[in-house]
N, C-alpha and C positions, 0 to 999 in steps of 0.2 A: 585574586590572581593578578600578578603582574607580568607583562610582555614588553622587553623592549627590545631596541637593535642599537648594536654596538660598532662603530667601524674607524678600522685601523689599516696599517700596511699590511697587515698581517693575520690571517686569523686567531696565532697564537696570545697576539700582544691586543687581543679586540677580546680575544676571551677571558684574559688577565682583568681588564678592566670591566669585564663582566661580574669576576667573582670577587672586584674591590668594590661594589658597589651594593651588590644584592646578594652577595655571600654563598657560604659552599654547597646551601641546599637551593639555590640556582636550576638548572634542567635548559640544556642545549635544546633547542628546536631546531634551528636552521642555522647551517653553515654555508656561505657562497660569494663570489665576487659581486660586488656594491655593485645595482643597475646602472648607467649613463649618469641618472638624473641625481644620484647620490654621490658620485664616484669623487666627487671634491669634498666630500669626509671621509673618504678614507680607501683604497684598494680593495679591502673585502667586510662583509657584513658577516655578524653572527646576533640572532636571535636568544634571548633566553627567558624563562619564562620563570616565576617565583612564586608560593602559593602566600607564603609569611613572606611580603620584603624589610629589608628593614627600615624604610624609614618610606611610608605614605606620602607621597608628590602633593604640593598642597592643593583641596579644590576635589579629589578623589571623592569618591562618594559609591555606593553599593549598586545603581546602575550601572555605572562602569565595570566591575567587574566583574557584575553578571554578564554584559554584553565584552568582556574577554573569555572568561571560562565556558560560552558558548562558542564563540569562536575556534577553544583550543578543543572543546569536543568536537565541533564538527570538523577540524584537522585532522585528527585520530579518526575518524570515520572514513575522510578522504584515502588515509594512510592503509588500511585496512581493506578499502575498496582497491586499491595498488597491487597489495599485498597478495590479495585474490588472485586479477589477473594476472600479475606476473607468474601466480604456482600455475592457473589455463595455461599458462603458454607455454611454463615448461614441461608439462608433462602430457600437453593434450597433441593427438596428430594433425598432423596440419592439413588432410585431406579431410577431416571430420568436420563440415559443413553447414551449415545451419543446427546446430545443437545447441540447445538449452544452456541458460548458466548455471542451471539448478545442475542438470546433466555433467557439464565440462567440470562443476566443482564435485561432484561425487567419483567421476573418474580421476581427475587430481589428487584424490583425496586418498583411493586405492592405490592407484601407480606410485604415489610416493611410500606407501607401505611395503614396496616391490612386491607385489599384485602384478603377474605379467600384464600387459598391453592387452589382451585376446580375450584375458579373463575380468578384466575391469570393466572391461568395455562390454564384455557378455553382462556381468552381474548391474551397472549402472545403469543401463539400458532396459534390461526388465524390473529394474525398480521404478525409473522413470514409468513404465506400460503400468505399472502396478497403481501406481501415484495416479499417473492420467484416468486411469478405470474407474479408483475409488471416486477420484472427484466428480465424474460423469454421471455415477452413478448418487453421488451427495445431491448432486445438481437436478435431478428428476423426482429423489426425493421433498426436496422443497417445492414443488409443482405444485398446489393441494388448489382441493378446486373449494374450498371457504376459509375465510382468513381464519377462522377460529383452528382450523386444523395445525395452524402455521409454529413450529418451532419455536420455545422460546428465544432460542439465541440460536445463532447463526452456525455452522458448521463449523469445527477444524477446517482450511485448505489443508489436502495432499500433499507431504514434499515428498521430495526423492530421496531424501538421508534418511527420514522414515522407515524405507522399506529395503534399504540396505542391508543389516542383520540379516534381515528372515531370507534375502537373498544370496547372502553368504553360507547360511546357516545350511540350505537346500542342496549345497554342491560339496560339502565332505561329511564323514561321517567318522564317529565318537568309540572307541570299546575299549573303556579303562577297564584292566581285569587281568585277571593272570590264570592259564590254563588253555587247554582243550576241553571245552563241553563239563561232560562230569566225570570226565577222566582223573583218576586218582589213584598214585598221588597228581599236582598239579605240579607240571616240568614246565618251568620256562626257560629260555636260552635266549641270551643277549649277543648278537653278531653285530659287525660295524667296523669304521675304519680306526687306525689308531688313535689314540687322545679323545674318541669322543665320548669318555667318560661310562665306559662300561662300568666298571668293576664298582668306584662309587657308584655308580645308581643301581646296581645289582645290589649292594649290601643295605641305601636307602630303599628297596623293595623288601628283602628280607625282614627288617626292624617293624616294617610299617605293617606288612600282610604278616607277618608269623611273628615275632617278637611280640608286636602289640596285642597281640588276639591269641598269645601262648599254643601256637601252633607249631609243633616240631617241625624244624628246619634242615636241611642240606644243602652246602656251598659245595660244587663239584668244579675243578678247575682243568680247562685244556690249553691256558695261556701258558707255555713252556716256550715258547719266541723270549720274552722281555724275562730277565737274569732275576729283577725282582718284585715285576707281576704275582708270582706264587706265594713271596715272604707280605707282599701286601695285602691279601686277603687273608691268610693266615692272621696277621696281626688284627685285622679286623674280625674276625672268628673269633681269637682269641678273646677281645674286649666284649665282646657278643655274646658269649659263651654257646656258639654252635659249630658243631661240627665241619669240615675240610675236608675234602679229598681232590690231590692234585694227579689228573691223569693224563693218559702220555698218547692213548690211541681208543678208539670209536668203540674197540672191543670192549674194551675197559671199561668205557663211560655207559655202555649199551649193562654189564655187570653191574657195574655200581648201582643205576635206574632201578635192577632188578633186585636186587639186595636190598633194597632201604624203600621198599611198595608201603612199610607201614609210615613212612615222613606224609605229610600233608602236603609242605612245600619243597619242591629240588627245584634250586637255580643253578646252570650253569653260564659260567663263564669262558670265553669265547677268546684267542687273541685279537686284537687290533689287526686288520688284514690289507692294505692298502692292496690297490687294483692289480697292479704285476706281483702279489703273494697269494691272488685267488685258486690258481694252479694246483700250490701244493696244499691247498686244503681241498681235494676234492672229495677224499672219503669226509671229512667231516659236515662239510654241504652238505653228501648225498644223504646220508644217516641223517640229519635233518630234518631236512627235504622231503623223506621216505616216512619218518614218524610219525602219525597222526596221533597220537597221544603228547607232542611235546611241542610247548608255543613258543613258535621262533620271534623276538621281536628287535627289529633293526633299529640299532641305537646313530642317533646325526644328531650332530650340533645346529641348531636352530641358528649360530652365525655363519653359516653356509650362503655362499650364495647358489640364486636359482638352478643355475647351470650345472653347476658344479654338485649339486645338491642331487638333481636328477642322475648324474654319470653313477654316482657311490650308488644309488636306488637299486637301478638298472644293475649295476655290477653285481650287486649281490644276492640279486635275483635266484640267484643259483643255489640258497640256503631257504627258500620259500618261503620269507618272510612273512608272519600275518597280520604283523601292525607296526606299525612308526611310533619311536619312541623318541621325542627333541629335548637334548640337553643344550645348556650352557644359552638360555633364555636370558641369561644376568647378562650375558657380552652381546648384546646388538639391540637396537634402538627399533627395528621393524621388523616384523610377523608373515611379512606376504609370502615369504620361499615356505612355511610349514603349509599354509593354504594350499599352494600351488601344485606341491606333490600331496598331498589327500588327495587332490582334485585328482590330478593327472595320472598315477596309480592304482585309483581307489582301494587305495590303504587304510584303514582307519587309525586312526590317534590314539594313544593308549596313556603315553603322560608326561608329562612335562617336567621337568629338570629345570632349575637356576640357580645355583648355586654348590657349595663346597659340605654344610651341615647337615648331618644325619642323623632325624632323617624326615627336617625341617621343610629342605629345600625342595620338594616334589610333590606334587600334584595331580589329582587323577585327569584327563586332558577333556574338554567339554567345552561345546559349540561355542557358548558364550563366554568363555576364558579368551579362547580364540581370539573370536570377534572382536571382544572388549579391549584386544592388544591390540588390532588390526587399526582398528576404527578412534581410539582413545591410548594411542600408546604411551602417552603422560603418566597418564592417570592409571594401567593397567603397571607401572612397575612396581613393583616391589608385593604384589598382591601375593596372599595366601592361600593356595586353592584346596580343597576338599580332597580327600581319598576317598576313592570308590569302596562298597563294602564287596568281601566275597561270599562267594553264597558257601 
């Protein structure tokens, strides 16, 4: 490892003669105007650091760059420890007082997932209690009144990221499935605002619960708003080779239900209903709402924000929703707004949507899917999640 400092008028023409010297695979460390004591070489200083240079300074020897390549790790350590505090500070309250690092980086760690404020600070807090318990109770266990009883090795310490999940995991709840009870046939109906991908994840429901399991299916349509809502599921019908029926009122769809008792699955399809069109859907709410044989489930785009995420909820309260259904998982970077309303509704989750492919992109919805986006959202994309079986 080679380290030197370059200085010039300029940092551009300081950095030029960085990469005339030690070449393109070079690595900037530090850029900054030359302290006092240097400043008669040049206006500004830039650092760059070389694993292969090319040409060894003579005298070099393998102490030396043991003692640089130590120094450039404990940089990155320094960098990292920066890195830290600066996410404390932006995401932690400034009245929160004597708290933990462990603490302030598990709430950082939620709020930047947009995890409200109220709810990170609940769940961090009793993981911390959780953390402090076990170790209390580690620490009486090694008490032993003869050496010979004594542990070979020493305990885990307690963290508080430790007990995150299961704190997560405590405050929503999970029911991938389709149906009322063992009501049959099994009617599900997808309600929601526009775009948020009804109709595709109604037909990747269809494929995955009746296609793949040769379960006779029915597509019943009420979306007669959008001109070619109807020519759309049709086409997909078509390719599917199941059955369509596009209906126009509550009577109709309440006939249809009853005519086709011998299908296993009926889905219907709902229009997109934005807040000022909840009005004139009220018979088809109330028909809903009234059926206890038919599972209502509210389709949102998991790139919602929280606010806004709760208003649609609440709006369409009115169709008696009995679970949250979050598409378009592919377009946002964090998970906290799906958390927040489980929590806040206690709705349960039923499945998760990402994607355009049928009927690829969907997944049955489970604590630890969740979690693992919440807590690892790197790492949690592009993952393939499991279908629930029906009974």
């Amino acid at each position: 490892m080679k380290i030197k400092s370059y200085f010039s008028r300029s940092p551009e023409s300081a950095m030029a003669m960085a990469r005339q010297e030690m070449g393109s695979d070079a690595v900037l460390v530090d850029s900054r105007k030359a302290p006092p004591e240097s400043r008669h070489l040049g206006e500004y200083e830039v650092v760059f650091a070389c694993e292969t240079p090319r040409e060894d300074p003579p005298g070099s020897d393998a102490p030396v760059n043991d003692r640089l390549s130590s120094e450039v790790a404990q940089l990155k350590k320094e960098l990292e420890g920066m890195r830290q505090a600066l996410t404390r500070t932006a995401f932690t309250p400034t009245n929160w007082h004597g708290a933990s690092a462990a603490l302030l980086d598990a709430y950082a760690t939620l709020t930047a997932s947009d995890i409200t404020p109220e709810f990170a600070r609940e769940v961090a807090q009793a993981a911390e209690a959780r953390a402090a318990q076990l170790a209390r109770s580690s620490s009486r266990v090694t008490l032993f009144s003869r050496p010979s009883e004594a542990p070979s090795r020493a305990p885990a310490i307690p963290r508080v990221e430790d007990f995150l999940a299961e704190e997560l995991a405590a405050r929503f709840q999970v029911e991938p499935g389709l149906g009322r009870g063992e009501a049959k046939p099994r009617v599900v109906a997808l309600v929601g605002p526009p775009g948020g991908g009804k109709t595709t994840t109604l037909v990747k429901l269809a494929v995955s619960y009746g296609l793949a399991s040769r379960r006779p299916v029915l597509l019943l349509s009420m979306d007669t708003y959008r001109i070619a809502a109807a020519e759309q599921l049709r086409s997909f019908a078509a390719i599917l080779g199941v059955a369509v029926q596009v209906l126009e009122t509550v009577v109709s769809l309440a006939q249809a239900i009853e005519e086709n008792r011998g299908k296993e699955l009926i889905f219907i399809d709902t229009p997109g209903l934005a807040a000022e069109d909840l009005d004139v859907s009220q018979d088809l709410a109330h028909f809903l709402a009234t059926r206890s044989d038919i599972d209502t489930q509210l389709v949102v785009p998991a790139s919602m924000k929280t606010a806004d995420l709760t208003r649609v909820v609440e709006s369409f309260e009115i169709f008696r929703p009995h679970r949250l259904l979050f598409t378009r998982l592919d377009e946002t970077a964090t998970f906290g707004s799906i958390f927040n309303e489980a929590v806040r509704s206690g709705k349960p989750l039923s499945f998760f949507s990402g994607g355009q492919r049928v009927p690829e992109d969907l997944e049955a919805a489970t604590r630890d899917g969740l979690i693992e986006r919440i807590l690892n959202p790197s790492s949690a994309r592009g993952r393939s999640g499991e279908i629930a079986r029906l009974g």
